[in-house]
N, C-alpha and C positions, 0 to 999 in steps of 0.2 A: 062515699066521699065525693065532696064537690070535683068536676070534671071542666076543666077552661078548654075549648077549643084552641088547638095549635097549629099556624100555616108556618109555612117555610119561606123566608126570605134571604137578600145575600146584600153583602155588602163590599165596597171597592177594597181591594188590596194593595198595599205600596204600591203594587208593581201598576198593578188598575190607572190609580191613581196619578203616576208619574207620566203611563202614556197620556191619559185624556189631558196631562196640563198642557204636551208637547207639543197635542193635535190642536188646541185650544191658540198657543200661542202661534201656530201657522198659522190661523184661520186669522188670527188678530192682525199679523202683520200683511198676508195677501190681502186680506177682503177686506179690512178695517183701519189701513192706512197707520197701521202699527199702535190703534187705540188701543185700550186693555174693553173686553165685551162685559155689560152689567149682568149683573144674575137675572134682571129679567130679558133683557136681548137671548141672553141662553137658551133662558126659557120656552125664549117666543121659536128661538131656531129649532131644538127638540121638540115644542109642544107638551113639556111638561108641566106643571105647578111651581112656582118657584119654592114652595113649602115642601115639596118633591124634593128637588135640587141640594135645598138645605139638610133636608137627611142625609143624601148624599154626599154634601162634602163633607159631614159631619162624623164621618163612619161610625157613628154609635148606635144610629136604626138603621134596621134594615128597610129596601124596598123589593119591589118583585124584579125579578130578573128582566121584563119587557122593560121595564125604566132604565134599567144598564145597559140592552142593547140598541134602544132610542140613540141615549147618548153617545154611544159609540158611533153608531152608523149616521148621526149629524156633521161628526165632523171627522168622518172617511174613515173611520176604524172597524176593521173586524174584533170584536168579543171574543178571547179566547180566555180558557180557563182560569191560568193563574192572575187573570184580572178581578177575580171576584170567590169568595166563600161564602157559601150559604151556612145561615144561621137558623136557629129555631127560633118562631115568634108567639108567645106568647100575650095575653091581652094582659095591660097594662100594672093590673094589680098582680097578677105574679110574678111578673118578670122582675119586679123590684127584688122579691122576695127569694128567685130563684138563681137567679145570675150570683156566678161563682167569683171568687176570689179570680181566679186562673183568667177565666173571662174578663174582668175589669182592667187586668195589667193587659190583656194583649190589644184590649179596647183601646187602652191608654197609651200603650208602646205605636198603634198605627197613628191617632191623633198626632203624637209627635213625630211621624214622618211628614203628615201630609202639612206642607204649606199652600196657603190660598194663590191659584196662579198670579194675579195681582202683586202678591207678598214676593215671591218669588223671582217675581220680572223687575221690580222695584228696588231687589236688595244689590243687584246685579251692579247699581248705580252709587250706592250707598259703600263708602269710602271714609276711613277715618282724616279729615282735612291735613293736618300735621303729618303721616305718611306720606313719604315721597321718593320716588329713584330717579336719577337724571336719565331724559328723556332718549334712550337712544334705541333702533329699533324697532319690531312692532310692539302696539300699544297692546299691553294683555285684554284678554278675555273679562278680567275684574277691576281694570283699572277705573278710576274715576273720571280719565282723562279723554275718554277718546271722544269726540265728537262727531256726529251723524251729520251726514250730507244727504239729506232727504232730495230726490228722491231715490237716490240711490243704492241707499240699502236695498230699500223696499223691492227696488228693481231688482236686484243681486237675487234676494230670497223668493219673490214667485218665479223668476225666469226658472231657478234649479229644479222645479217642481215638473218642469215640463219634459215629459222623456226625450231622449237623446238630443237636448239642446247644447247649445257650446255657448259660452259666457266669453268676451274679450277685454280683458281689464290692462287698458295699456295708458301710462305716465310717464313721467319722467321719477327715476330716484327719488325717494323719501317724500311721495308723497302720497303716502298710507296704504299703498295696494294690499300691502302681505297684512296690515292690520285688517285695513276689509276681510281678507280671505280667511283669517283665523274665524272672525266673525261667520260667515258664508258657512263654512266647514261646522262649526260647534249648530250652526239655526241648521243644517243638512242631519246630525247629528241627530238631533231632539224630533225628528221627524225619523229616528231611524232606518236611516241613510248610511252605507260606509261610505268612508272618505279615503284618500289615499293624495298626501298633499307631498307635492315632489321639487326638488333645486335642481336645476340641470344642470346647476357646478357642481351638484357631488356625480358627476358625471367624467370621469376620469381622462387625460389628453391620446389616450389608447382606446376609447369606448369611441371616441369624436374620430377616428382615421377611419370605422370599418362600420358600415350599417348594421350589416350583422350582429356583430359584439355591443352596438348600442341597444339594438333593439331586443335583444337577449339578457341586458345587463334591467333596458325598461321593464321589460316581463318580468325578473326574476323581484326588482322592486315593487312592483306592484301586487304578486302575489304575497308577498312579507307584508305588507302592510297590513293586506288584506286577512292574514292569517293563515294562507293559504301555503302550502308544502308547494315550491316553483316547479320539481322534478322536470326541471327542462330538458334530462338526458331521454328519459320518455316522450315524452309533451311535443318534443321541440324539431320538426321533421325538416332537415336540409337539404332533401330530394327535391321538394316543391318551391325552394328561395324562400329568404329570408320574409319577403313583403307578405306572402301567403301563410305563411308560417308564425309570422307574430298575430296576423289577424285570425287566423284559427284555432290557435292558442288561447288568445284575449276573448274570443265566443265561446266557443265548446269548450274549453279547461275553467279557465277562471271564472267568466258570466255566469256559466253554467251555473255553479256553484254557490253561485250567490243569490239571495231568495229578496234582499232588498235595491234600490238602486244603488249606483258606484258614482260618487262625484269624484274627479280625477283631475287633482290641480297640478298644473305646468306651470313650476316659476321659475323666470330668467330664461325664455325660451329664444332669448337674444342669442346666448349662447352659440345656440346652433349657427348663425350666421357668421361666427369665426372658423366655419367649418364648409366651404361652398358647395366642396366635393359630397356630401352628406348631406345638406339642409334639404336641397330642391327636392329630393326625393323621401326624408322624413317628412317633412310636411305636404307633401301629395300625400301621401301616407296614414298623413293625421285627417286628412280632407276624407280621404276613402272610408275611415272610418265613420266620419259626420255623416256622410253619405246614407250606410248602411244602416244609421238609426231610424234613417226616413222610415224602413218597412220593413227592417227584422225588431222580432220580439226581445231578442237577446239582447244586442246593442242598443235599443233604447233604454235598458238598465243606463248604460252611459250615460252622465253629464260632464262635458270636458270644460274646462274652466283653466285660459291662457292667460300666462301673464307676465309683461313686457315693457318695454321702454320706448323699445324704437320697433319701426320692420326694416330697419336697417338697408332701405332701399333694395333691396332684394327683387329683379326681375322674376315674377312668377305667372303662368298659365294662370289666369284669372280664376279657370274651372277647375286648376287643382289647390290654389291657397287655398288653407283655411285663414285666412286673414279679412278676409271679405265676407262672411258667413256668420252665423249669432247676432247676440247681443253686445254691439259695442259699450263700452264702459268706459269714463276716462274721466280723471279726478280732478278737481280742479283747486282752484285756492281757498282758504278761509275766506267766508264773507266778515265784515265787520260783526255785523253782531254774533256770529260762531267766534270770534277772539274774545267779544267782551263775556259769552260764556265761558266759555275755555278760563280767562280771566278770573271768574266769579269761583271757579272748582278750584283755583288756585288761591283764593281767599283775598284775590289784589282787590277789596272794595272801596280803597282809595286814587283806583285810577281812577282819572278823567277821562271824557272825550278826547282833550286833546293830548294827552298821552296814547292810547288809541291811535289818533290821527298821525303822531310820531313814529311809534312804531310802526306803522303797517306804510307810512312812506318809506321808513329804511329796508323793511324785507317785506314788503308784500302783504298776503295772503300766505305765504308760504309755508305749509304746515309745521313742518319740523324747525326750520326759524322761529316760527312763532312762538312753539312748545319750549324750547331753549330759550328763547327772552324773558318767559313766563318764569320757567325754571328759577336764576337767576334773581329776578326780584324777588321770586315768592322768599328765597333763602334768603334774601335780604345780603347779599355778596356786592353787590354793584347797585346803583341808581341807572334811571331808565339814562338821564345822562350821560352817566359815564359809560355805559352800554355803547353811547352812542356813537360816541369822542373813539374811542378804544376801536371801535369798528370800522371808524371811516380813516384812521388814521394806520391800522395794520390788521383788520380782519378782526379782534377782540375774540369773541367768545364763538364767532361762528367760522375761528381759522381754518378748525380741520375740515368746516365743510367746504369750505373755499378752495382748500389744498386739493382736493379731489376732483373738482370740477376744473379747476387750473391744470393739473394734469391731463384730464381729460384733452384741452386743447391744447397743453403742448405736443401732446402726440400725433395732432393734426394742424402743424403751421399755415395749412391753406384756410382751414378755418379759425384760426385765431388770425390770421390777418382782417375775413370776413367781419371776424365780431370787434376786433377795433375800430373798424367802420362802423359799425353801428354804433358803438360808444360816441365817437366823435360827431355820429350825424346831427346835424341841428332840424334836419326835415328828412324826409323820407325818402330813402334810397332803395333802387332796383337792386334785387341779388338773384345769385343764382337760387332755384327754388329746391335741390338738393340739399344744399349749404343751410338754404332757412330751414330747412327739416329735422336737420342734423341737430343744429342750435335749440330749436323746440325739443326735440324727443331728450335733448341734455337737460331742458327749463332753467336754458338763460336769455331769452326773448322773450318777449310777449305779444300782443298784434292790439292796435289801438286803430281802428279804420282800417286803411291800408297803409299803415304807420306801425314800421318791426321798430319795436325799444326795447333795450336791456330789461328785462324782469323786475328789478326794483334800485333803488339807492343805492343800496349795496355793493351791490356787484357793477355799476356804474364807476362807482370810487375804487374800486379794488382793483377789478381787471385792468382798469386803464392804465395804473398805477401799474401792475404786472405785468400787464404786456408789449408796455412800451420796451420793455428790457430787450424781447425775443423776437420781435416781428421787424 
């Protein structure tokens, strides 16, 4: 009987296949300015064949295992096992004749895992038009809605890559921090990454009186997340203080334990500064740990990712903030043409320009404004008009945002007195530079030269109106 020579080749598995897309889209977004890579750029980065490549993403032929671990180790992957099954290869004319039933379905069952990274990265964006929920919140993970402030992603996603750096993502209210960060966390994710994304309001008004009991209630959150059993009655040694004791814990227990990096998000870490007795010394605290990623192997697992409103003027030893150290990050407004996008996802292809121009003299740039204007016409509820009438004459559709912010300075009369001045200023007025800090980190100011103006239209007409009452 005829005798066909048979070599053994292997081909990617789900699991193969889902890391290499992961590594694929880091490399797209650091090194490639968030392009999608051609099959022959791949190519050329492996040094394979793209006729290579094509079997491979095809998982129907096999190649030889040197070609799976090319690719892996292009774009920073170690090859491990259940990335890959070796198959028998026979020459062409039996294989037709020999491949099983059994064989065709599980051929056929991986095909329908694998999506093409492209396909993949592009569905992410793809949204039925007519779906829609009022904008309030972060902007999800699949929404159609959210719009990139280049270059800022970009920046967000290589900085995390860097062991034990610290990210500072500070704005004012609603203007997309926690949407970036759900972003940050899921791109940390796909490079797996654990994440551990934390509110310092669920932080209890008895956790905020005792360093202790915060920094035990932080460990014990962090470990949960992490998957990790806290067993802080073991763990957790009170002979040596609390500051020694949470950082020995967070190395040797938890680090320990973890075989990937740990992105560790702080949101609302304003918080703390209603707490004076506490903050100076949690944040030296958080500083020490930045510190120690400089040259331990453990805590460079760490990426701490802060995030904030204000530093709420807070006197601090320079050398123990961590307020002055990482990457700063700070958000800013919609440019016009990110609204007429924004605009375009909302199917409004009957604005104009000067619609455009209308809007964004009553609110800005303002993200979450914007997104509620958008809202609004898209439902076809109100005309950009009467948006407009309704607004200036009681707040209209952006009351409650206004109620919030109007609270805010009624709880401080010395600066709502401040920001009446500025309403009423016809040129440019000296202030105290506390006072304008305060106002910025709320984003009800703007700075035009050395010209503070109310933020936009809006709040021009509104405040004045309201604050005449109280001041």
């Amino acid at each position: 009987m005829y005798k066909t020579k048979r070599t053994r080749g292997v081909v990617l598995t789900s699991t193969g296949i889902k890391r290499l897309q992961s590594a694929i889209l880091s490399v797209e977004i650091v090194e490639n300015k968030g392009e999608h890579l051609s099959l022959e750029e791949i190519s050329s980065r492996i040094h394979v064949s793209t006729r290579t490549l094509s079997k491979l993403w095809s998982l129907s032929e096999s190649v030889d295992q040197k070609t799976i671990k090319l690719c892996f180790s292009a774009f920073n992957l170690e090859l491990h096992s259940e990335d890959y099954t070796i198959v028998n290869k026979a020459n062409e004319t039996e294989t037709s004749e020999l491949l099983s039933i059994a064989n065709i379905e599980e051929d056929l069952s991986q095909r329908s895992e694998l999506t093409s990274f492209v396909e993949e990265h592009d569905t992410q964006t793809e949204q039925i038009e007519n779906l829609w929920s009022y904008p309030d919140g972060p902007v999800p993970l699949d929404s159609h809605f959210y719009i990139e402030r280049p270059p800022l992603e970009r920046k967000v996603y290589r900085e995390v890559t860097t062991s034990g750096c610290v990210i500072r993502l500070r704005s004012p209210k609603q203007m997309g921090k926690s949407s970036l960060v759900l972003r940050l966390c899921a791109f940390a994710q796909k490079l797996g990454y654990q994440t551990v994304n934390l509110n310092c309001y669920q932080f209890d008004s008895e956790c905020l009186t005792d360093l202790n009991k915060l920094l035990r209630r932080l460990c014990w959150k962090i470990a949960t997340q992490l998957g990790i059993d806290p067993n802080l009655k073991e763990k957790w040694n009170e002979e040596i203080g609390y500051s020694l004791s949470s950082g020995f814990y967070l190395e040797n227990y938890l680090l320990d334990q973890c075989q990937s990096p740990v992105v560790l998000v702080l949101n609302e870490v304003d918080r703390f500064f209603e707490y004076p007795h506490i903050c100076h010394e949690f944040f030296a605290l958080l500083r020490s740990w930045c510190e120690e990623a400089r040259h331990n192997p453990k805590w460079q697992k760490l990426r701490l990712v802060m995030v904030y409103s204000t530093e709420e003027y807070i006197s601090m030893d320079i050398n123990l903030s961590p307020f002055n150290i990482g990457l700063p990050i700070r958000l800013n407004d919609f440019t016009q043409p990110q609204v007429e996008d924004l605009a375009r996802r909302y199917s409004l292809d009957s604005f104009k320009a000067k619609d455009f121009a209308q809007l964004m003299s009553l609110v800005g740039g303002h993200p979450a404004l914007i997104q509620i204007s958008l809202y609004y016409l898209r439902s076809q509820e109100m005309t950009l008009q009467e948006i407009i009438e309704e607004a200036m004459a009681n707040g209209g559709i952006y009351r409650d945002h206004l109620w919030r912010q109007l609270i805010k300075l009624q709880e401080n009369p010395r600066l709502a007195k401040t920001y009446v001045e500025i309403l009423a200023a016809k040129q440019g007025i000296s202030l105290n530079p506390i006072e304008t800090y305060k106002l910025e980190s709320l984003g009800l100011i703007r700075f035009e030269g050395d010209r503070i103006l109310p933020r936009c239209e809006l709040y021009r007409a509104y405040f004045a109106k309201q604050l005449s009452t109280i001041v």
